[in-house]
C-alpha positions in Angstrom: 107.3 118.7 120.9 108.7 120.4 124.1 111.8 121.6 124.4 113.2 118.7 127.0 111.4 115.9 124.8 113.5 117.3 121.8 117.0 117.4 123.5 116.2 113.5 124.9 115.2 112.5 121.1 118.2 114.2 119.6 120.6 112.4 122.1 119.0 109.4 121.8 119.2 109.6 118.0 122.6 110.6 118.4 123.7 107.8 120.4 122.2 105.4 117.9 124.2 106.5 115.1 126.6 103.3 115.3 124.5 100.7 115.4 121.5 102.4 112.9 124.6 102.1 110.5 125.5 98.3 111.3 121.6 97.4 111.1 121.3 99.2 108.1 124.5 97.3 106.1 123.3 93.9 107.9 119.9 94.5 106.0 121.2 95.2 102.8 123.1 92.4 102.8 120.2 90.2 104.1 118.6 92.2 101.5 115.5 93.0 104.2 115.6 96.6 103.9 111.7 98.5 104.6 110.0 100.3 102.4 108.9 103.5 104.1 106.0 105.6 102.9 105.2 109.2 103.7 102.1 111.4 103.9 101.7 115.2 103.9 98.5 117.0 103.8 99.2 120.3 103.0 102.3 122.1 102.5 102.0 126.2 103.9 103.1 129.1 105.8 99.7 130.8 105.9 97.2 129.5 108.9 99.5 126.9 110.4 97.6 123.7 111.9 98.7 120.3 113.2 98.2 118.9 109.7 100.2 122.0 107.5 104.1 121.6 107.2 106.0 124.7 106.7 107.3 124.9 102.9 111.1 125.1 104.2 110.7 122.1 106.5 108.9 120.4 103.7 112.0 121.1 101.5 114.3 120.3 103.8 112.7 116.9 104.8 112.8 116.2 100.5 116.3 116.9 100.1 117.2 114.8 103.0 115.6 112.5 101.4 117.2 112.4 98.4 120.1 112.1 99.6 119.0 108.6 101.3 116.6 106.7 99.5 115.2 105.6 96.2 112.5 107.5 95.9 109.8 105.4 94.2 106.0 105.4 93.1 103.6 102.7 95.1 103.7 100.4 92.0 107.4 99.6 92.6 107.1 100.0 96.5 104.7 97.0 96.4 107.5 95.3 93.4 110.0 95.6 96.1 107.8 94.4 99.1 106.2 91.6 97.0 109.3 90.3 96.0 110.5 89.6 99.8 113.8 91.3 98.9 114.9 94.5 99.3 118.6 95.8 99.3 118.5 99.3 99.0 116.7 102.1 101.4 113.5 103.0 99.5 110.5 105.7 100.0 107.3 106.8 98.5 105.7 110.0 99.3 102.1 110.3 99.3 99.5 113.3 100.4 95.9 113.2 101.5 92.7 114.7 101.3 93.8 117.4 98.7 94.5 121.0 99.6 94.8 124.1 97.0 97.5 125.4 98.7 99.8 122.4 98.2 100.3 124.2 94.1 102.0 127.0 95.7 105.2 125.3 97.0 105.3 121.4 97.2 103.9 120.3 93.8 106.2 122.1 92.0 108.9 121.2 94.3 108.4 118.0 93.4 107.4 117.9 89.2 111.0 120.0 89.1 113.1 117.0 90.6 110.8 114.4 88.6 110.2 112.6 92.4 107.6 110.4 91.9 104.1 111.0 94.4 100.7 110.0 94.9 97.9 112.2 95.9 95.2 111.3 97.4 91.6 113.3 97.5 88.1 113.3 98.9 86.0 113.5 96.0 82.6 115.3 97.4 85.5 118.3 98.3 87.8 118.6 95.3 85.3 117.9 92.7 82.6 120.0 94.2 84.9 122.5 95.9 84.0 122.1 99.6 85.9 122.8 102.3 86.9 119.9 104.5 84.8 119.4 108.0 87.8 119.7 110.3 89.0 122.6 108.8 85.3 123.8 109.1 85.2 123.2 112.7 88.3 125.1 113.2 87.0 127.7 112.1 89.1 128.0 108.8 87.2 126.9 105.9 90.6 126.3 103.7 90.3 126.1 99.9 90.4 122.3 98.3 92.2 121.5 95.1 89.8 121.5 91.7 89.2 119.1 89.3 90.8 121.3 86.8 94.4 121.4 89.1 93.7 117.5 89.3 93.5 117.4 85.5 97.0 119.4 85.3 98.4 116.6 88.3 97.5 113.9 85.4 99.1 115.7 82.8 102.5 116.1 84.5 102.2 112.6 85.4 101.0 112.5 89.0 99.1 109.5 90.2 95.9 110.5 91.5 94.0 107.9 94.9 91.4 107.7 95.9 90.7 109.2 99.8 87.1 108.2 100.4 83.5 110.6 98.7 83.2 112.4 102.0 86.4 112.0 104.4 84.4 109.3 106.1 85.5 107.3 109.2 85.4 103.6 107.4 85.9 101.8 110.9 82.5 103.0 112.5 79.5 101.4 111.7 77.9 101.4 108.5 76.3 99.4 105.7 78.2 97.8 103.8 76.2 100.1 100.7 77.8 102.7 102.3 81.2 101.4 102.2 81.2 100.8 98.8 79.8 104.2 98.0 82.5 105.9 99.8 85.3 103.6 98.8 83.9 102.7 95.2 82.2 105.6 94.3 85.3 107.8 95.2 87.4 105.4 92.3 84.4 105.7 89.9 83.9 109.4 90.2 88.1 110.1 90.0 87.8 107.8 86.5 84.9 109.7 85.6 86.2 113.5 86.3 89.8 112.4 85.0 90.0 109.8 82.4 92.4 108.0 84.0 92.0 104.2 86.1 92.5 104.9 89.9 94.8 102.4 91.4 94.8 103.0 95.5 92.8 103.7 98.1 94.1 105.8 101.6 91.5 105.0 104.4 91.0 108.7 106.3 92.2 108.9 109.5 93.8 105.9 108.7 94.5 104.7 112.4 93.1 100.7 113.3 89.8 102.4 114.5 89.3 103.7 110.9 89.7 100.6 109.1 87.7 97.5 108.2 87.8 93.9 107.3 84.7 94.5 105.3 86.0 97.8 103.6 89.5 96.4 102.9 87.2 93.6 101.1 85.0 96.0 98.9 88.6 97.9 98.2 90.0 94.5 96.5 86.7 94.2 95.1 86.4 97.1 93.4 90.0 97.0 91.9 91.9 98.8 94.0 95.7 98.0 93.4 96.4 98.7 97.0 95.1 100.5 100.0 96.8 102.8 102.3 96.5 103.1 106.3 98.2 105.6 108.5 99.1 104.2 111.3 103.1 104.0 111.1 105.1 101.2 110.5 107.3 99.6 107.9 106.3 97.9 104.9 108.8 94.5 105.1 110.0 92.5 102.1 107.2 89.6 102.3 104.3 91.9 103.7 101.2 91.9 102.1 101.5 94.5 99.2 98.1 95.7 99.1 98.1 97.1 102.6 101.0 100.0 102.8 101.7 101.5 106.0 102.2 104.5 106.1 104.3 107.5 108.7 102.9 110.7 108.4 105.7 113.2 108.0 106.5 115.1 111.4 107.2 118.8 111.6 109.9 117.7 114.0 112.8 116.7 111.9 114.3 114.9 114.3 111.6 112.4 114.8 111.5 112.8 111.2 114.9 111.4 111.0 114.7 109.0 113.8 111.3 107.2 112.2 112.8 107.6 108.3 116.4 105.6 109.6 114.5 103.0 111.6 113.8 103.3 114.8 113.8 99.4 116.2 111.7 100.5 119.1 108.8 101.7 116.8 109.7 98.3 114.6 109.1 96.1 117.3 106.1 98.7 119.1 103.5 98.6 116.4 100.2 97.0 116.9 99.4 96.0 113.3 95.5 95.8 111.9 94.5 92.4 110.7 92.2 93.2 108.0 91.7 89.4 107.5 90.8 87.0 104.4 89.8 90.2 102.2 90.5 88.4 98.9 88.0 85.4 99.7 84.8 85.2 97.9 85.4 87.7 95.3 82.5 88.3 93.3 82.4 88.2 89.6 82.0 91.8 88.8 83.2 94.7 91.5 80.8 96.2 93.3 78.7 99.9 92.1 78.7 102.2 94.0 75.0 103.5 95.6 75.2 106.9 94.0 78.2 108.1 92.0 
């Protein structure tokens, strides 16, 4: 963010102090407060790139946070959302795709203070120990978690998603085989590798143009708890629980801030993905994936 986009944010946040504060005590009493959920990638100092938050910003965006919100897992998120009420200002953090780097500093960060997380990986990278494509074609080839630091997650009592076999685009076309080997055969080979059921899905990229009807289908199919997008917004008492929307956390902490205390211009901006009548037709047994 420029300089002159940060001073117009900062006064604008500013200026909206008052009446954040009178929305916010007008939806805990209408009890219609959002549930917010997070995502980080990785969390570094070394080889800084769009998707890599410093380890002091990442610490100071966590104790803001505490300060603010129930933090929660995505099982009581959904409670909350399914429930259509919702008094008190609630979070979930989540990460994606499943860098080494993120046992340095934020993992232990956040086993100390007992915060509740869920990680999501790409399976063909983590359990095979290949670096990611993008980070490929940047031209830094940065070292994936193992299965063995997944294993530890589990032990600590970290819940582990699901993030697709190969960091797929699931909103370009494809067979529907390959849907469900991406988005199946990611759960089977986590359950496999781990010993442990894998509840929720995060769609890579996670913007409209990566998403499905057809995959958000195979998802509930194949037993998915819930799925996760990435294309902001707020997750309203009432919503559908399976679909979480998520923010991804800025660098910026005032945008941080501004999103995180509700922003009524990105409440009311959103265009939100209609992933239609997913739960129709549901066949008997989920569906296996084509190679796991």
């Amino acid at each position: 963010m420029n300089v002159w986009k940060r001073i117009a944010l900062s006064a604008y946040y500013a200026a909206s102090q008052p009446a954040r504060r009178r929305a916010a005590v007008d939806r805990a009493a209408r009890q219609t407060e959002p549930v917010r959920v997070l995502f980080y990638h990785r969390v570094a100092d070394r080889h800084p790139n769009s998707w890599t938050m410093p380890t002091a910003t990442f610490a100071a965006q966590i104790r803001w946070l505490q300060r603010r919100f129930d933090l929660v897992g995505l099982g009581e998120a959904q409670e909350r959302i399914a429930s259509g009420r919702n008094r008190w200002p609630t979070a979930c953090i989540t990460f994606d795709d499943g860098y080494a780097e993120n046992f340095t500093f934020a993992i232990p960060l956040l086993v100390m203070d007992k915060i509740p997380f869920t990680y999501f990986v790409s399976t063909n990278h983590v359990l095979r120990g290949v670096p990611f494509p993008h980070d490929v074609d940047a031209g830094q080839p940065l070292p994936p978690n193992s299965a063995e630091q997944l294993r530890e997650l589990v032990a600590a009592g970290v819940e582990i998603g699901a993030h697709s076999r190969s960091h797929a685009n699931l909103g370009a076309p494809q067979s529907r085989a390959q849907l469900v080997d991406e988005i199946a055969g990611s759960k089977c080979e986590l359950e496999a590798a781990l010993d442990r059921e894998i509840g929720y899905f995060a769609f890579p990229g996670g913007m409209p143009e990566n998403l499905s009807a057809e995959a958000f289908r195979i998802a509930y199919q194949a037993g998915y708890r819930g799925v996760c997008s990435a294309y902001g917004g707020y997750n309203l008492p009432g919503d559908d629980p399976f679909h979480l929307r998520r923010f991804h956390a800025d660098v910026e902490m005032v945008r941080f801030k501004n999103w995180l205390s509700i922003d009524r211009r990105k409440l009311r901006g959103h265009t939100e993905f209609d992933p239609g009548d997913y739960r129709g037709e549901v066949s008997a047994a989920p569906p296996q994936p084509a190679a796991v």
